[in-house]
C-alpha positions in Angstrom: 54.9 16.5 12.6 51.9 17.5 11.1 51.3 18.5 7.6 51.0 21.8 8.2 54.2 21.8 10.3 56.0 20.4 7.1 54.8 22.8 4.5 56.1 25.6 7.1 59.5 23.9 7.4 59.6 23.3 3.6 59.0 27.1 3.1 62.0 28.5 5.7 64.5 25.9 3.4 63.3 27.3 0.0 64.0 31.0 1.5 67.6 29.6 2.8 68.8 27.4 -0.1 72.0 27.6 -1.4 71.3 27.2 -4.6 68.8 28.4 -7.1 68.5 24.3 -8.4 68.5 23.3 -4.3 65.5 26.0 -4.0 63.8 24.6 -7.2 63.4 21.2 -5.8 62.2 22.4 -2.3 59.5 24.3 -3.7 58.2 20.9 -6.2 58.2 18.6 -2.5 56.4 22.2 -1.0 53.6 22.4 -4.0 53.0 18.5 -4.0 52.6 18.8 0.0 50.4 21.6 -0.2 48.1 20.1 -2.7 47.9 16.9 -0.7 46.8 19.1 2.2 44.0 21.0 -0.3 43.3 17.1 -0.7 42.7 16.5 3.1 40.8 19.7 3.3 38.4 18.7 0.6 37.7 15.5 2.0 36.7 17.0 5.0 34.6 19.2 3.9 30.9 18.9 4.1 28.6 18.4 0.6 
C-alpha cells in the first residue's frame, strides 16, 4: 500500500468512526502520515 493509499484509507475511517475519541485518534495517525508524505515530497524536490 502506498502512502497515499493509507492517508485515503485513514480519511474514510475518521468520516465512519464510532466515536468522537475513535475519530480523534484517526485523524493524529492521518496528520503524522500526511506530514511524513510532505517529508517525501520535499526530499524529492529539486533545489
Amino acid at each position: 500500500m502506498t502512502l497515499e493509499q493509507h492517508i485515503e484509507e485513514l480519511r474514510t475511517e475518521a468520516r465512519n468512526a464510532p466515536t468522537l475519541e475513535e475519530r480523534r485518534q484517526i485523524e493524529t495517525e492521518l496528520n503524522a502520515a500526511i506530514e511524513q508524505l510532505a517529508a517525501e515530497i520535499a526530499n524529492l524536490s529539486p533545489r
